[in-house]
N, C-alpha and C positions, 0 to 999 in steps of 0.2 A: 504494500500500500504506500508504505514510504516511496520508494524506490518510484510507480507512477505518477506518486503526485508529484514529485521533483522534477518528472519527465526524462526520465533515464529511461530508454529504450530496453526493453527485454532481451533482444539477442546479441546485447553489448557484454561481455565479460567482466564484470568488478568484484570489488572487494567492499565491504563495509565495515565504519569504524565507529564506537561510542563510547558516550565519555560517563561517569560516573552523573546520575542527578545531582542537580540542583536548584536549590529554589528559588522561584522570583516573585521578590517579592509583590511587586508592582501585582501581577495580576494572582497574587497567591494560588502558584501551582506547582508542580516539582517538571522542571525541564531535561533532558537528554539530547548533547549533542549529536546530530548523526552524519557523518561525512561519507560517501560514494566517491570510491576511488575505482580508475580504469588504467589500469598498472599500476605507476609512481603520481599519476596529475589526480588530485580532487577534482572532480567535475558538477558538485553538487552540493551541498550540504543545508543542516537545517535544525533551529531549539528544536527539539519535538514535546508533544504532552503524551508520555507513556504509555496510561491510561487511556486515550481516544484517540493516539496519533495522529492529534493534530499538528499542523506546522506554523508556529508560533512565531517565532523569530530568526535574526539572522539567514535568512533563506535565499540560497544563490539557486537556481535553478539550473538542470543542464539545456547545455544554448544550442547544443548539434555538432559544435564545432570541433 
């Protein structure tokens, strides 16, 4: 779910990477970084919300390129 809503294509080969939760305050929730790697390049990344994977902040989207 991650992975589509970022727009990383399904028959691209990657890796994924997260990072321990943390809280924000601001909208009191626990976030999870999640970065999409396609060898060595991030092409993706995003806070996510654990619990409903939602994509919260810091969200780079993959561009195609």
């Amino acid at each position: 779910m991650i992975r589509e809503s970022l727009g990383v294509p399904a028959e691209l080969a990657v890796t994924f990477e997260q990072s321990d939760p943390q809280y924000w305050n601001a909208r009191e929730r626990w976030l999870v970084d999640v970065s999409i790697y396609e060898r060595d390049s991030c092409i993706a990344t995003a806070s996510v919300d654990p619990q409903i994977l939602e994509l919260c902040r810091n969200i780079l989207q993959h561009s195609g390129n």
